[in-house]
C-alpha positions as CSV (number, residue, x, y, z in Angstrom):
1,X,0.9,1.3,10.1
2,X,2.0,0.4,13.8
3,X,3.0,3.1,16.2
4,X,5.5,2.2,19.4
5,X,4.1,2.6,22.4
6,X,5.8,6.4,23.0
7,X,5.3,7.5,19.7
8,X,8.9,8.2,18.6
9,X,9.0,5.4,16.1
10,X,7.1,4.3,13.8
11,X,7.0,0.5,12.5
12,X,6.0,-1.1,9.0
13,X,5.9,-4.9,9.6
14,X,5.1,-7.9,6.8
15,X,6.2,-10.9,8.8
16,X,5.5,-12.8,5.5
17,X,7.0,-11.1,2.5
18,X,7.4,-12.4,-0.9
19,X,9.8,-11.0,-3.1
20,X,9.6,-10.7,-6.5
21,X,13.0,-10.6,-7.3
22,X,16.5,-11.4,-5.3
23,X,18.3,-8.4,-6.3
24,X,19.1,-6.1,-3.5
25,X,18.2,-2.8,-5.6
26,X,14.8,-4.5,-6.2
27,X,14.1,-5.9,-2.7
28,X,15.0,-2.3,-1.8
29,X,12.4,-1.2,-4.1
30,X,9.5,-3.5,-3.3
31,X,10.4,-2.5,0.4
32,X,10.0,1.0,-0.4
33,X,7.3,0.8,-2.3
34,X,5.0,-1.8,0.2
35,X,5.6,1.0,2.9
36,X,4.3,4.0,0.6
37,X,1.2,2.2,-0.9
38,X,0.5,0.0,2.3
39,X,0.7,2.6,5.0
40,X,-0.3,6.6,5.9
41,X,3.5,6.9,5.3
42,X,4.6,9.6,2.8
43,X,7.9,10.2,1.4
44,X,9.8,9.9,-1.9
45,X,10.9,6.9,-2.6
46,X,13.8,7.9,-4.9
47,X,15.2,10.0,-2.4
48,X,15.4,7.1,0.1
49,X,16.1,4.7,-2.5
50,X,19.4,6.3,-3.7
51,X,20.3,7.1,0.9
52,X,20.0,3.4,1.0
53,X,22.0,2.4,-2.4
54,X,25.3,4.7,-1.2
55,X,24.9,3.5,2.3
56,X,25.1,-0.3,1.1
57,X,27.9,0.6,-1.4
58,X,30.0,1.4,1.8
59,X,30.0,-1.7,3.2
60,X,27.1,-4.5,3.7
61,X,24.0,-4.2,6.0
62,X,24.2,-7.8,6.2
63,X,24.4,-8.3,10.0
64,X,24.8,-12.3,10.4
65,X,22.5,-15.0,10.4
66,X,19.6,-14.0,8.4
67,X,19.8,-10.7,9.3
68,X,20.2,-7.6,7.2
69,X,19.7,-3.6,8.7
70,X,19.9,-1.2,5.6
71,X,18.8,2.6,6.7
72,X,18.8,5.3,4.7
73,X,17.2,9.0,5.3
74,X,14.2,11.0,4.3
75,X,13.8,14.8,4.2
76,X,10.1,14.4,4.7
77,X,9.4,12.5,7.5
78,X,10.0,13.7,11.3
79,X,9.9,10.2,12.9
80,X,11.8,7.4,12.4
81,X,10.3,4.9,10.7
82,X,11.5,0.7,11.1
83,X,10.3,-1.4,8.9
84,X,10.5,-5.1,9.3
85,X,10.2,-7.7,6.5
86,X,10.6,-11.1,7.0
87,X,10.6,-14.0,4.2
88,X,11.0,-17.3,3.7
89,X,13.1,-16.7,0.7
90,X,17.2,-17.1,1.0
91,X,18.3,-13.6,-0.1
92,X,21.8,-13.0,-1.5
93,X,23.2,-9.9,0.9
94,X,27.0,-10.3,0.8
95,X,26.2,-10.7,5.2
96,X,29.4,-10.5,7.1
97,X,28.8,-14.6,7.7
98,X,28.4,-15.0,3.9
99,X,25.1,-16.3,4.8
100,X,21.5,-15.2,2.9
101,X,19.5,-13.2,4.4
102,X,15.3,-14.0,5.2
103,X,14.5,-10.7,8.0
104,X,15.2,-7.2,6.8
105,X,15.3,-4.2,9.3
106,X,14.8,-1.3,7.0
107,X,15.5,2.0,8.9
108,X,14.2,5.4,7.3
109,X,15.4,8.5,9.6
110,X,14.9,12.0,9.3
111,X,17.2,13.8,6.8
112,X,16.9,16.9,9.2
113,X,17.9,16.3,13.0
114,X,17.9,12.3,12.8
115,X,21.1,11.5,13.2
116,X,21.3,10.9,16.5
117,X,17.8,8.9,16.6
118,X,19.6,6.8,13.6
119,X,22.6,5.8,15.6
120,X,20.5,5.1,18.4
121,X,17.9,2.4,16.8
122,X,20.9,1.1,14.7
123,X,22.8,0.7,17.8
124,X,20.0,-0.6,19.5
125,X,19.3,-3.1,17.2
126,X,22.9,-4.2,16.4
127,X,23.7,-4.8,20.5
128,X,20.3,-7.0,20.3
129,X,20.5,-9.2,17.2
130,X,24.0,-10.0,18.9
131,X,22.3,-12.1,21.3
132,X,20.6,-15.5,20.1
133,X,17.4,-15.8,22.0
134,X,16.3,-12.4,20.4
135,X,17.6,-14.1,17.0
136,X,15.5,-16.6,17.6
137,X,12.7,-15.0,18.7
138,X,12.4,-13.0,15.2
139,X,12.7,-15.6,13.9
140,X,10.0,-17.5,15.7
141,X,7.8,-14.6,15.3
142,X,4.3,-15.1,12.6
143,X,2.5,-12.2,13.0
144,X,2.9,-8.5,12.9
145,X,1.7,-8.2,16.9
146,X,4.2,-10.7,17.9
147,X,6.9,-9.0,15.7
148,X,6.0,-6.0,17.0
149,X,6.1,-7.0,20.7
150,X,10.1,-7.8,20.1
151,X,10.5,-4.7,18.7
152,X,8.8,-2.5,21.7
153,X,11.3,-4.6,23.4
154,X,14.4,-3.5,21.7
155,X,13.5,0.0,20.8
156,X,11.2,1.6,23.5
């Protein structure tokens, strides 16, 4: 488990993920699942499972070049939680660009009183990954301290 710097998120990084299947439900899964048996994390990963599911029904988290930001909500955590997952695998997302997807922002919020921390970090992130030297940089980035340098960057 990573902490930001002022405490009010918390980050999950694997800057070299392997997934065992290509099917967003599962990827969502396997996310899900590395957080709560990797990490001092606890939540239920049903109830975040099925936030993340209708969310991505709505319309696809697939951001553009590579990138994907699915969020969903928790009713038992109290901070924010980012999770960053980057693979060399081409994942199918349905990304505005049509393009696969290889780095996955998941977002887990607070069911109670997060909304406006959620807007904020998907806001946040959204302006950012606009830009193609932070693109880039993700990209470029091998190891959880350098991924989560970038994201002190964005988000602190």
């Amino acid at each position: 488990m990573n902490e930001s710097a002022d405490r009010s998120v918390d980050y999950y990084i694997d800057p070299s993920k392997i997934f065992q299947s290509g099917k967003k439900t599962e990827i969502f899964k396997e996310m899900i699942d590395d957080v709560i048996k990797k990490s001092a994390f606890d939540f239920e990963r049903e109830e975040v499972l099925e936030e993340i599911e209708k969310r991505e029904s709505l319309s696809t988290t697939g951001f553009g070049n590579g990138f994907a930001i699915p969020h969903g909500k928790s009713s038992q955590i109290h901070t924010p939680i980012v999770v960053l997952m980057k693979t060399e695998q081409k994942l199918e997302w349905e990304a505005l660009d049509d393009q696969p997807v290889s780095i996955i922002f998941l977002l887990i919020v607070p069911k109670e009183k997060g909304e406006a921390i959620h807007l904020k970090l998907l806001s946040r992130l959204s302006y950012h990954l606009m830009d193609k030297k932070i693109q880039e940089a993700f990209k470029a980035a091998e190891t959880k301290e350098n991924c989560e340098a970038l994201l002190n960057q964005l988000l602190v």
